[in-house]
N, C-alpha and C positions, 0 to 999 in steps of 0.2 A: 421522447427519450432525452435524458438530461445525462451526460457521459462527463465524465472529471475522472483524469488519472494524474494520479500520483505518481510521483519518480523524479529520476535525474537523466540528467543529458548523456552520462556517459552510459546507464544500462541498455545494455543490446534487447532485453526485453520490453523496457518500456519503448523503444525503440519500434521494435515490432509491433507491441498494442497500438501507436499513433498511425502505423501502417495500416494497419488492418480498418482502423475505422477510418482512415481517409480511403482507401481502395474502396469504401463499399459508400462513402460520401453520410458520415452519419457527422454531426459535430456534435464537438467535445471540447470540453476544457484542459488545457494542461498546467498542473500545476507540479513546480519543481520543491523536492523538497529540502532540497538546500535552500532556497529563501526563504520560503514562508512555512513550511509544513502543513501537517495537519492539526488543527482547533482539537479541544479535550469532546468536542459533541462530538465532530467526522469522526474521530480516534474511537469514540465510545461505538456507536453507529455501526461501524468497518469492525470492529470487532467481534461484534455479536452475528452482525451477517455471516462470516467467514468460519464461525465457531470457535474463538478463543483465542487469548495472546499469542497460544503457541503456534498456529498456522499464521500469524504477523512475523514474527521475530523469523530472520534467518541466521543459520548457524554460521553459514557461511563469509557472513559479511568481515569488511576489511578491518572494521576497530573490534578487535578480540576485546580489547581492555573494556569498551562498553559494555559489548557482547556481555561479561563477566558480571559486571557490575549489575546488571539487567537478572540475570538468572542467577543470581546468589544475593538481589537482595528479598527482602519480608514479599510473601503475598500481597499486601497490603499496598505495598510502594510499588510494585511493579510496574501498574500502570504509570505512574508519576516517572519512573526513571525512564522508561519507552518514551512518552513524550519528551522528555530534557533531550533523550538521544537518538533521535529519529534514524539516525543513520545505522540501526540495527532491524530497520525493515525489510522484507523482501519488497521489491518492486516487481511492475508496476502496483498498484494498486486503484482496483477500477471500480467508480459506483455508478450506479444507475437507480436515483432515489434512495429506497434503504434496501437494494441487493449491492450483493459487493464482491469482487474476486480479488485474488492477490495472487501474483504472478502473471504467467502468458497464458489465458484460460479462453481461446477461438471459440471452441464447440459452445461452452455457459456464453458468451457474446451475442453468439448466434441466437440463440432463444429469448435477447431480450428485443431482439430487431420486428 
């Protein structure tokens, strides 16, 4: 098993995905996406896994002004504007080769152990 999550220091979720795979002793990588992000393959990758930009993008997140920008621009650019603004992702975001969750998803974890 090859484990890489995605996220930031401050989400309480990603928080809990490093929990759970340390509690059961699996490693993993963590990568924050405020330094480095995710590459346009991972991005491509995680996207297909999960079924589509729209289960990536959360509505919720704190820069509305990206937020906007992201879902009112061309089909076409979308993906390009997601990568420049990373910070319109849900976290965590977890792969294991090319399956991939996004959000706090235990139960899908389980089944890859």
């Amino acid at each position: 098993m090859n484990i890489q999550i995605f996220g930031t220091g401050k989400c309480f979720d990603t928080k809990k995905a490093i929990r759970y795979f340390k509690e059961r002793r699996i490693p993993y990588q963590l990568i924050d996406l405020r330094q480095k992000g995710l590459s346009k393959g991972e991005f491509n990758s995680v996207r297909q896994a999960v079924g589509g930009l729209g289960r990536l993008i959360d509505p919720d997140c704190k820069d509305q002004d990206a937020l906007a920008l992201v879902q009112y621009s061309s089909p076409g650019l979308r993906d390009e504007k997601v990568l420049e603004n990373q910070q319109v992702l849900r976290t965590p975001i977890v792969r294991n080769g090319r399956q991939a969750t996004v959000g706090y998803e235990p139960d899908i974890w389980s089944t890859w152990e």
